[in-house]
Each structure stands twice: as C-alpha cells, then as structure tokens.
N, C-alpha and C positions, 0 to 999 in steps of 0.2 A: 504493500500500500504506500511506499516510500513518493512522495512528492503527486498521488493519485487527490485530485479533485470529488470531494463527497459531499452533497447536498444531504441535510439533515431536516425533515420539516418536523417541527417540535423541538425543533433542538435548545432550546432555550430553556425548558420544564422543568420537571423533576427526573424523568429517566434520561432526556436529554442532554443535561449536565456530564450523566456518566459515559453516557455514550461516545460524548463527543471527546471527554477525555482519554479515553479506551485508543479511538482511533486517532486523536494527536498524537498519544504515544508511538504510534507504529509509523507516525513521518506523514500522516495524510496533510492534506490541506483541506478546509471545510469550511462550506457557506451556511450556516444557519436561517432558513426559512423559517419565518413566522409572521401572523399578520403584524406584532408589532418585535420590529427587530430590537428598539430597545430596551425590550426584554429579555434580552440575550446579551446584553453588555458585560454581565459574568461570565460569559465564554471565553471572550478574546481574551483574558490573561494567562488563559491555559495554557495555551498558542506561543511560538514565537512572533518576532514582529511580522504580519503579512499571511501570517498562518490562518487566520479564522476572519470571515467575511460576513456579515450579519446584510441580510435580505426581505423585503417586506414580502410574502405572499399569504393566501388564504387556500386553502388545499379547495374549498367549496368554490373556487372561481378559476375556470383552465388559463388561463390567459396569464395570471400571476405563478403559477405551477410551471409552464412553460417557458418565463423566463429564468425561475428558482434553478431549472434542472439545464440551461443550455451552458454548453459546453464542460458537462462535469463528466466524471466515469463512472460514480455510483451512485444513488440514491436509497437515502432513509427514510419510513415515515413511520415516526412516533405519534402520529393526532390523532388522539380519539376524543370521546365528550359521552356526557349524559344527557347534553342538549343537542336538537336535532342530529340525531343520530345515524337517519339514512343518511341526510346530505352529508355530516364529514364522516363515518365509519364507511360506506358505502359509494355513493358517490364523489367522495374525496380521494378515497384509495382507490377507484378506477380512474382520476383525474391524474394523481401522481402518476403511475404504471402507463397506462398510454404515453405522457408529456416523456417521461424515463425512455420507454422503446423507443417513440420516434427521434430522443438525440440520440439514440445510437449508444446507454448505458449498457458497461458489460459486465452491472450487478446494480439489485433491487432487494431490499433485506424492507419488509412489514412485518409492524407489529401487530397483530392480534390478541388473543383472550383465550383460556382456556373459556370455554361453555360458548365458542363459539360454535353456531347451529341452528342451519334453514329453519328448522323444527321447535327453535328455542319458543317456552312460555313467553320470553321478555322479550324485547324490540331490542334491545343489546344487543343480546345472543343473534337474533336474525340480519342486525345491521352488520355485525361484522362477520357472521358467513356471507352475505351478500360482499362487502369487501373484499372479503378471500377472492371469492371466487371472481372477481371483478379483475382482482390482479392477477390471477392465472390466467385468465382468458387474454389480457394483454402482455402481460410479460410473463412466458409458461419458466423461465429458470428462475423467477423470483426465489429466496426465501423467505418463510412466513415462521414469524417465531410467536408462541402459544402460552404466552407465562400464568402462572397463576398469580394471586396478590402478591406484588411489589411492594418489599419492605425498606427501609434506608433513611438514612437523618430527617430525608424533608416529606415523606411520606405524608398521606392524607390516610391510612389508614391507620398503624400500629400508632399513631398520634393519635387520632379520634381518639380512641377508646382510652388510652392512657390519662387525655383532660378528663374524660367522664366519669375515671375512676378515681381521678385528683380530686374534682368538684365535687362529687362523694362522700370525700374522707372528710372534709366541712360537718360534715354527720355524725355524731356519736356510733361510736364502733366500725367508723370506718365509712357507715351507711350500707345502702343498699343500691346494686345496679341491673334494672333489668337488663337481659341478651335475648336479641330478637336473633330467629336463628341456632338456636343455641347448638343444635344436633349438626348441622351445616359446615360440611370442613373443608381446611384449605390445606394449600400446601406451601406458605409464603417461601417465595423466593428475594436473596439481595439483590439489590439493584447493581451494583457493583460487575456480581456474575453474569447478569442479562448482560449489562456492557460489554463485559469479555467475550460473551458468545457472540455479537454481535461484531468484535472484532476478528473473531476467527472464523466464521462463516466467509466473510469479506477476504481473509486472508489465504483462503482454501476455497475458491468458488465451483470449484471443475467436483468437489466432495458435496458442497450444500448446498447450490444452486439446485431450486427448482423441490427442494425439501420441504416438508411441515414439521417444525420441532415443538415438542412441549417444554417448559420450563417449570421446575417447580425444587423446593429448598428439600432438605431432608430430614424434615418434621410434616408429618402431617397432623393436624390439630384440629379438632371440632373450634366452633365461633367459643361455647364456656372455656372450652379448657386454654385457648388463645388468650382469652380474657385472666384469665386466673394466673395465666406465665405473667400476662404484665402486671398483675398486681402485685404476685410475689415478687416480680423482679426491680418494681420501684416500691416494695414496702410497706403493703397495703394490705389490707384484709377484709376487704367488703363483702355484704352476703349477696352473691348473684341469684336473680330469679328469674326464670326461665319466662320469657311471654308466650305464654299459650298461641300456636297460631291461628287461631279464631281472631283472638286480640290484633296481632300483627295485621292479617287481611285487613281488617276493620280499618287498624289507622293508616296503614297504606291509603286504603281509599278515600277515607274522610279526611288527612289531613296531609297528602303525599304531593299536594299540588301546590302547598305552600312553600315560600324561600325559606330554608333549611329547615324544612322539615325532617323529622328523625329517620322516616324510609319514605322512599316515594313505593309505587306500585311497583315500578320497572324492577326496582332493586329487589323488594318482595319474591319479585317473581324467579328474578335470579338466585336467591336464599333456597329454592326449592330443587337445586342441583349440587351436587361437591364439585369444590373447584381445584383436583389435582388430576398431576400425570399420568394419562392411560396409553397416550398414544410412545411415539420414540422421543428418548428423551436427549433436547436440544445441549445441555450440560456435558452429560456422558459422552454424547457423538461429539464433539469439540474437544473429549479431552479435560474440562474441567472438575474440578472438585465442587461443592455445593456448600456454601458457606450459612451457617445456623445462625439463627436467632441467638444465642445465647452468646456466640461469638463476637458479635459488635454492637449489638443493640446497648449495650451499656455504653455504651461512647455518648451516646442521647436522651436515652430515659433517665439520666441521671437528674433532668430538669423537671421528672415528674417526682421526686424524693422528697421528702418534707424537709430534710437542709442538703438539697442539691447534691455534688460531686462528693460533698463532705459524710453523708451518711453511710453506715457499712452498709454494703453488699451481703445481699443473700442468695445462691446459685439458685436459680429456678431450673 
C-alpha cells in the first residue's frame, strides 16, 4: 500500500479514526470523505505532511462520491446511520461501488453488520443487505466486512451503558438498571482489530477480494451479563432487571419516535437476533488475534469509577 491513494468515506468517525491510522501506517496516502470534512481535522496529524486530504462529499449524492473516488486506487466506506437508512446503507453503498468501478479502483473494502438480511424484522438488517448486494452487483471483488458491536474509547455503545450505570449509583445500593434485551448476545469486537483487518485485506487483495468476513471479539456475552462486566469492571453493583418484552415492544412503539429515546422500534426489532460470528471469520482469515474486553477497556472506563484512574481495579 506504500504511496497507494485511499479514499475513506467516514473516515472522520469513530471506526474511521482507526482505520485511517491502520493504513497510514502501511505508507498509504488518504482522502477523507465526508459531508463535513472538518470533521476530520483529527486525521491529518496522523499523517505526515501531504499525507491525509480531507474532502467534502455525501455518499447519498453520486456526483460528490465521484469526485471523493477520482483518481485514487482504493476505496472505503465506513457510513452507515439509523437515519434514512435505504438512502445511505443502500443507496449510498451502491453510489460509492459504481463511482469506485468506473475510476478504474483495484480495491473496495465495505463495511456492513452482522444481522445483515433481505429477511431482517428491522429496516437495518434489510438496508444493508440491500447494500451488500448493491456493491457486489457493481464491484463483484469488493470486500465486505460483517463486524458485530464495535467496542473502543469513543464508542457509543460500551459508553451508553457505563453512564446508565454511573447515573444509577446516584441511588442507594448502587440502584437499579433495567436491560432491554437482556437474553440478546453479542460478540463485541475492538475497533482497533477491524482496522487491522481492514488493513490486510487491502494488503492481500488477490486472498480477500470479493470475500464476506464476519468480525467478532472472543467473548461472546448476553446484553445482562455485558452489562454486569461493566459494572464490575468500573465498581459498581447495581440490581439489573430484566424488561419483560411485552414492556420493551410497548415503549418501542409509544415512545421510539422521540429524540433519544431509550429504543426506537428499529433497534427493538434488531434485539430479536444474536449479533455474533456464524459465517468465516474476517480476524482469523487475516491472521489476526482478537483483542478482549478486559484487555483495554480499562484504558477508558476508568472515567466511569467513582475516583476515576485512582480507584482499584477489580478483574471482571
């Protein structure tokens, strides 16, 4: 990948931070697309000087997509959303994969979901089968990589639950937290790893091209018992209670439409699948190891401890 030009759309985010560090290590050069590039001004110091280029486009508009991708060698597309979903899951990732084929890219690495599926309950699950298959139909060596929940400093996941169970401890004995889901397991993987993979798929195209990898950590953990590592592991002891899912349906629907509401419907509906590795797994076929939870996550929950860096630790 030594001096190779790599359009990243998302590269600004949260996975695309790592990603884009993955492949500056390996000597690429990289345009960061997104609709507001400067949101990606913590890119370029990764970079040497001239290394990293930040780009306005919108995957939901071809015309910004097809200036993102002209004259690079590879394309990435990290955007997904829980808003309009066909247009960037689906429509978006047929927009990059077309724009990619016709300059003439000779590599295409998306990302997708595990519970990606025509057949999904949710509009998730269906938007980005619809994607997939939108990028195989234009570019067939794509790879498609399938992680389960992504875990890592700036996550929006193992954060959630960590404030919920901080705001909690406000509560005599810790309190109390319900878990929606509670039976519902994953398989978080580091964000870190997905980077790597992402860099050695890129690095061995003629092996991954045209692949489907799943990604996933090596724990697999129900939504409680996820819940109860992070209490133990930031020092907590809250009584979890399970929401019946009678309950859960209900607030899905009565109050899933409101700005941050606790679940919407969509997400409901995705709680009624496990989200780990069934198919081949993207890690092992690369070669790499699969980094746990219990491995780094203290580098950051240490901010959910009631005196911070300062409190002992206790192994979960």
């Amino acid at each position: 990948m030594q001096g190779k030009l790599i359009t990243i759309f998302g590269g600004g985010g949260f996975v695309g931070r790592y990603v884009a560090q993955a492949l500056l290590s390996k000597g690429a050069r990289l345009r960061i697309a997104q609709r507001d590039p400067q949101g990606a001004m913590h890119i370029k110091p990764l970079g040497n000087l001239g290394q990293v280029q930040l780009a306005a486009a919108d995957v939901t508009k071809p015309e910004s997509v097809r200036r993102a991708v002209a004259g690079v060698d590879m394309v990435v597309n990290l955007v997904g959303s829980f808003d309009d979903m066909e247009a960037v899951q689906h429509a978006g990732a047929a927009h990059v994969a077309e724009a990619a084929a016709a300059a003439g890219c000779c590599g295409l690495l998306h990302m997708s979901a595990i519970g990606s599926d025509p057949e999904s309950p949710a509009l998730y699950g269906r938007s980005k089968a619809a994607g997939e298959k939108a990028v195989r139909d234009a570019f067939p060596q794509a790879t498609i990589l399938r992680p389960s929940i992504i875990f890592g400093r700036e996550d929006q996941f193992i954060n959630r639950f960590a404030g919920l169970i901080r705001m909690a401890a406000a509560l005599p004995g810790d309190g109390m937290v319900p878990v929606i889901g509670a039976d519902t397991r994953f398989q978080p993987v580091f964000v870190g790893d997905v980077a790597r993979c992402v860099a050695a798929c890129f690095a061995d195209p003629q092996t991954h091209g045209g692949k489907h990898y799943e990604l996933g950590g090596p724990q697999a953990l129900s939504m409680l018992e996820l819940n109860r590592w992070i209490a133990k592991t930031t020092g907590r002891d809250p009584v979890f209670v399970k929401v019946p899912d009678f309950a859960a349906k209900a607030m899905a629907f009565m109050t899933g439409w409101l700005p941050g509401a606790p679940i919407t419907l969509d997400q409901y509906r995705m709680l009624g699948s496990d989200t780990v590795v069934a198919g081949a797994d993207g890690l092992d076929a690369c070669g790499l190891e699969a980094t746990s939870l219990d491995a780094v996550a203290h580098d950051w929950l240490d901010i959910y401890r009631r005196h911070g860096r300062f409190a002992e630790r206790v192994s979960a």
